[in-house]
KEROLUM-979950 format. One record per residue (C-alpha): x, y, z; residue in three letters. Coordinates in steps of 0.25 Angstrom, whole numbers, plus 2048, in hexadecimal, padded with zeros to 3 digits. Layout:
N
XYZAla ...
This chain:
400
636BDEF7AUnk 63FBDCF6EUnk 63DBE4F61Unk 641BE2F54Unk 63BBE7F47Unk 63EBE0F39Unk 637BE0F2CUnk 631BCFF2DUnk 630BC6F38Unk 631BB9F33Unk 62DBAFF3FUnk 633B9FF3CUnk 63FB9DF39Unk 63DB8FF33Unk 63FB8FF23Unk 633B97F1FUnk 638BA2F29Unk 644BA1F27Unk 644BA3F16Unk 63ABB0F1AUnk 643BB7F22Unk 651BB3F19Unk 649BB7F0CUnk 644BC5F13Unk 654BC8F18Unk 65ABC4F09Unk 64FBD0F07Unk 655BD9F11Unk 648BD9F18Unk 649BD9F26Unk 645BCCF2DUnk 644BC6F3AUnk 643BB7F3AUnk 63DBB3F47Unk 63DBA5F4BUnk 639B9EF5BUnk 643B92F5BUnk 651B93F5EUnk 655B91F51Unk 64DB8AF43Unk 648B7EF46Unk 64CB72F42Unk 63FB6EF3DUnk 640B61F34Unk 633B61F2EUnk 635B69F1FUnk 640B64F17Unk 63DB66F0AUnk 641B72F01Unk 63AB75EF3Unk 63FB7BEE8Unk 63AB87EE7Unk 63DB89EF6Unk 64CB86EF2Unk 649B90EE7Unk 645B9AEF0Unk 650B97EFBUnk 65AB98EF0Unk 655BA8EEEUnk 658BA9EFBUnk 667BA3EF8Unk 665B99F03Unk 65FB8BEF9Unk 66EB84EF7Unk 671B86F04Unk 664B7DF09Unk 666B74EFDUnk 675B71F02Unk 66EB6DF10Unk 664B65F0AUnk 661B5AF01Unk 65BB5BEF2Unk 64FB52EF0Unk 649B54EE0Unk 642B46EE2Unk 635B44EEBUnk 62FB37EECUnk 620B32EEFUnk 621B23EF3Unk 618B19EF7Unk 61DB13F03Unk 616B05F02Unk 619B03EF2Unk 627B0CEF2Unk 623B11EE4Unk 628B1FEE3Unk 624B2DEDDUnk 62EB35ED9Unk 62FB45ED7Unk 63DB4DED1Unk 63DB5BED4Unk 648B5AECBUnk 640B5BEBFUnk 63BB69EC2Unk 64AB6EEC1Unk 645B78EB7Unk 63EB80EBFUnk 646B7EECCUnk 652B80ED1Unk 652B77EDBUnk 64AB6AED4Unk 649B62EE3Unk 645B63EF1Unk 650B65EFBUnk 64EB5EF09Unk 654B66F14Unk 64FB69F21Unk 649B76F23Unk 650B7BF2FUnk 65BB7BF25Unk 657B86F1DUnk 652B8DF2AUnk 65EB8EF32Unk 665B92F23Unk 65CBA0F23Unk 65BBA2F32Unk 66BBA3F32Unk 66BBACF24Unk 65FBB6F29Unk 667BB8F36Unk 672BBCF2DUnk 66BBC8F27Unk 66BBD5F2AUnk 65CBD6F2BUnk 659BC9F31Unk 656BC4F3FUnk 654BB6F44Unk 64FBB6F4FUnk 64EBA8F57Unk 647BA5F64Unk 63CBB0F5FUnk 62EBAAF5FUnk 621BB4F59Unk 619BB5F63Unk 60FBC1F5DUnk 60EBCAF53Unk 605BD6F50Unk 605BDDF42Unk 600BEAF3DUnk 600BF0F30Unk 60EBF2F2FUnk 615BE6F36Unk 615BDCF40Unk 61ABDDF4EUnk 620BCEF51Unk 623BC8F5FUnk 62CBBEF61Unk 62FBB7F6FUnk 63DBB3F71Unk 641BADF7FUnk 644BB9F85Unk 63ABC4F7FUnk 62EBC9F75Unk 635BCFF69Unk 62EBD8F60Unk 632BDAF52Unk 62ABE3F49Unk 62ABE0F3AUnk 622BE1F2CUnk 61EBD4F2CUnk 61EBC6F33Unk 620BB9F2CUnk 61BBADF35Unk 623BA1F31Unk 623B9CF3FUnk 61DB8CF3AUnk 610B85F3BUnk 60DB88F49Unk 610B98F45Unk 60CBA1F51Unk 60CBADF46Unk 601BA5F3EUnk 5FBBA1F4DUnk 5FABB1F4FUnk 5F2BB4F41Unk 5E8BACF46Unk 5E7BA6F37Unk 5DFB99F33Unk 5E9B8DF30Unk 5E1B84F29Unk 5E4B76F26Unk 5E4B69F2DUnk 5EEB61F34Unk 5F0B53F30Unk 5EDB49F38Unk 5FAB41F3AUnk 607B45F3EUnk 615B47F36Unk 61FB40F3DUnk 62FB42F37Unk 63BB39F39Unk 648B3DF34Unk 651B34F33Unk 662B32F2DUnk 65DB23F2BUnk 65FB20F1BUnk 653B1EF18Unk 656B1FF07Unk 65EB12F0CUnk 652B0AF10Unk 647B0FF08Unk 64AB10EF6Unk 647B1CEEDUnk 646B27EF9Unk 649B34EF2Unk 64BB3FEFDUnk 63BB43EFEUnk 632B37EFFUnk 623B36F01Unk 61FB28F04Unk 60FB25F05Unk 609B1CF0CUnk 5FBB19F11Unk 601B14F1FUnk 60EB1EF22Unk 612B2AF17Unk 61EB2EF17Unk 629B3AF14Unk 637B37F13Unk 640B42F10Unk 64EB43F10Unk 658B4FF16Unk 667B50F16Unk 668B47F23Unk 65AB41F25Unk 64FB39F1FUnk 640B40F26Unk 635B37F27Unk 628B3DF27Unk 61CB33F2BUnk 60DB34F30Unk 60BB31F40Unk 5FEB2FF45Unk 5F7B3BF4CUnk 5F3B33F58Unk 601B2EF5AUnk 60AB35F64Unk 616B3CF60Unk 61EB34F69Unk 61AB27F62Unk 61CB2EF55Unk 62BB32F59Unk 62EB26F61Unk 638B1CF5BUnk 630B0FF5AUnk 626B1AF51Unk 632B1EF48Unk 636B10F48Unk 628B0BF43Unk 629B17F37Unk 638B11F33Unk 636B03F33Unk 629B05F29Unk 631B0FF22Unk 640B08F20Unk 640AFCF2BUnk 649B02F34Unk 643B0AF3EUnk 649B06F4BUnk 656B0AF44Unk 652B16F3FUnk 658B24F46Unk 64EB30F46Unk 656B3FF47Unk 648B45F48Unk 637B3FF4CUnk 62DB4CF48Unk 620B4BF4AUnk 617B58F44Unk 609B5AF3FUnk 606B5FF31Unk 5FCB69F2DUnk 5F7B6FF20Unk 5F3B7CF24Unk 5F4B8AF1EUnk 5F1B9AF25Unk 5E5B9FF1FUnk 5EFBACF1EUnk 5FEBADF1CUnk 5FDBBCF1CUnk 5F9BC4F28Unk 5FDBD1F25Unk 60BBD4F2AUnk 60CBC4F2EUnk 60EBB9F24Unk 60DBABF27Unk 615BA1F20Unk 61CB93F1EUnk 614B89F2AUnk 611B94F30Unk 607B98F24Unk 604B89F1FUnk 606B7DF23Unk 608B6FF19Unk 60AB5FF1CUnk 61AB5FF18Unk 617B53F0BUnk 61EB5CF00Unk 627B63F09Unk 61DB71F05Unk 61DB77F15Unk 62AB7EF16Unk 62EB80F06Unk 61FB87F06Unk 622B91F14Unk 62FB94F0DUnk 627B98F00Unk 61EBA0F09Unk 62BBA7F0EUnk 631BA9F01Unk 624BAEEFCUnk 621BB9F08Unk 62EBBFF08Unk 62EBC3EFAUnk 620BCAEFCUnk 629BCFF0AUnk 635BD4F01Unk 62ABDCEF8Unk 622BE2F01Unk 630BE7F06Unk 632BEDEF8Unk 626BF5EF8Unk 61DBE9EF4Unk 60CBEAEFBUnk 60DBE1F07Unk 5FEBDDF07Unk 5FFBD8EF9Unk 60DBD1EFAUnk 608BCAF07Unk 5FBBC7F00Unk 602BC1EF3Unk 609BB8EFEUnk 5FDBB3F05Unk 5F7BB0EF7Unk 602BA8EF3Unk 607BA0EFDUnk 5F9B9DF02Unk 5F5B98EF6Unk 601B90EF3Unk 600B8BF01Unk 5F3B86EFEUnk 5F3B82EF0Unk 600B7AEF0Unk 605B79EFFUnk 5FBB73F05Unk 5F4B6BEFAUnk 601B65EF5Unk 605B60F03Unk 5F8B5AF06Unk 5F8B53EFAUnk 606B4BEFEUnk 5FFB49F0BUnk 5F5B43F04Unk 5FDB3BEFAUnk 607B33F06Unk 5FBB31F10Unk 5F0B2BF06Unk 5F9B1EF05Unk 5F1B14EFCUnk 5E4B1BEFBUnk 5DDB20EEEUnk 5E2B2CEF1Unk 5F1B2AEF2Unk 5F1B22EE5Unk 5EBB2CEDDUnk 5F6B37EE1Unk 5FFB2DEDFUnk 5F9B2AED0Unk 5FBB3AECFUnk 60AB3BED6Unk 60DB30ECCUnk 606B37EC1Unk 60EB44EC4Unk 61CB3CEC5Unk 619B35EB7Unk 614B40EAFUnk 61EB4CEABUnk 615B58EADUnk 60EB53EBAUnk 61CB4FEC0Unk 622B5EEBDUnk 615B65EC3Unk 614B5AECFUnk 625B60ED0Unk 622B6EED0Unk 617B6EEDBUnk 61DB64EE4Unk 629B6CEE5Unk 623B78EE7Unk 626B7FED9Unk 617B80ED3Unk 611B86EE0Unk 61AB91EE1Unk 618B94ED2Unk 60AB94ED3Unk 60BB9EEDFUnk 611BA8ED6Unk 602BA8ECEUnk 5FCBACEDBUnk 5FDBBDEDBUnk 
């Protein structure tokens, strides 16, 4: 068996791994960055970067480089698909207290594959592909990780483990931990598309939330593609969903076309809004979908695992400098469980909510409160800075 002995073992090497175990190396702290695919997926699904995410990729030096990859998106848009009457927000009217007033859309394997190149650069860094944890047993002075690779078991003996290994997290499975929630009950089905959609469709900006009582939508826009996210039925198969007359049917109600329409992706997923009863066991942490999981109306999934991240590896670089582990740990599961709770999955459920009501009573009195918070000063700046993420991270420092 293979052995190796490190300070962290950081299992995922999507973009809420991948920011732990950069972070932890900039810190000269030893880390292995362990991940069970070839290399970091290509995974579609979060595109979204918030502003204090960029602010806390830019304390790791790496924000302009994403940002020159990407494309800067200060306006979001609510719109009523039947009526085409429009809701718009600016991030950049909360310049003052951001460097980076807007979203930026980029795809997250970007920002991945970014950090796993510069962790394998670092002296006290490993990225290990083609290594899934399989078991782990801890004492009270570290864990002992195992990983399969194709060949062997590999041991590798360290202080802690961090389980960034996604919403099907064998590290959570292990913990034996509640995930609470509910799943809903329809699919997510994704198109991308390079059809210029902004051509055929007036007043897109680059993130779009269209409701509609019989098909809400998202439109949001990358450097190359527009994504399509639309509800499916549940008791519809998923080779009708991705089938072309079915992708014909979504782009013929959506700009005429559809036949003519060329798809470079068709994703099907299901969506949950679950959290861990625990983010702390011991010398195991659990974060990003590994720890909670959120329907992606806001884009709050990743930007909220990489909050985790940043959050965790600054209690990890203090307890390195003499700081108490159970106390630093502790603050972390206070905070983030909280802020998971209070703003994460209450906010994201409320969107839901907002696109899928259509015409009811309900729908038309957020939309009397959205319009309320465009048109009035002070609503419109508070509506700003928790949309973007600002206010939740602020209130986060409040929790001791």
């Amino acid at each position: 068996m293979k052995h190796a002995r490190t300070k962290v073992v950081v299992a995922g090497a999507g973009p809420v791994g991948s920011v732990a175990a950069y972070f932890l190396a900039q810190r000269n702290i030893d880390v292995i960055l362990v991940e069970s695919g070839q290399s970091n997926a290509e995974d579609l699904r979060a595109s979204t970067f918030h502003p204090p995410t960029l602010e806390m990729l830019d304390d790791l030096g790496i924000a302009e480089c994403l940002i020159n990859q990407g494309l800067k998106a200060p306006v979001f848009r609510f719109r009523e698909r039947q009526t085409g009457e429009v809701i718009d927000f600016d991030l950049s009217e909360i310049a003052d207290v951001t460097k980076y007033p807007f979203r930026l859309q980029c795809e997250q394997y970007h920002l991945s594959r970014m950090l796993s190149e510069a962790i394998g650069k670092q002296d006290q860094a490993q990225v290990l592909f083609n290594h899934r944890v399989v078991g782990f047993h801890q004492n009270a002075d570290g864990v002992e990780v195992y990983a399969e690779t194709p060949e062997s078991i590999m041991r590798i003996d360290a202080d802690f483990l961090i389980g960034a290994d996604g919403a099907n997290s064998i590290i959570r499975k292990w913990l034996d931990t509640d995930f609470t929630g509910f799943t809903y009950p329809e699919k997510f089905l994704c198109f991308s598309t390079d059809e210029p959609i902004e051509t055929k469709i007036p007043n897109l900006s680059y993130v779009n939330y269209v409701s509609d009582p019989k098909e809400w939508m998202v439109l949001l826009r990358v450097p190359s593609l527009w994504r399509i996210l639309v509800p499916a039925n549940d008791e519809q198969s998923d080779e009708l969903l991705t089938s072309d007359s079915y992708k014909n049917d979504v782009f013929d109600r959506l700009i005429g076309t559809g036949e003519a329409v060329e798809t470079k992706h068709r994703t099907i997923y299901r969506v949950h809004q679950r959290v861990a009863n625990k983010f702390v066991h011991d010398r195991v942490v659990i974060i990003g979908d590994a720890a909670h999981l959120n329907n992606p109306l806001g884009g709050f999934g990743m930007n909220s695992g990489i909050h985790d991240a940043i959050n965790l590896c600054e209690k990890l670089e203090m307890i390195y400098n003499g700081g108490d582990t159970d106390a630093l740990l502790g603050k972390f599961e206070r905070q983030r469980h909280k802020t998971t709770h209070d703003f994460i999955q209450a906010q994201t459920i409320r969107n839901m909510e907002y696109l899928a009501q259509g015409n009811s009573s309900e729908h038309k009195l957020r939309k009397s409160e959205m319009k309320r918070n465009q048109s009035d000063d002070a609503l419109r700046r508070s509506y700003l800075l928790r949309q973007s993420m600002i206010d939740s991270l602020e209130k986060q420092k409040e929790i001791v």
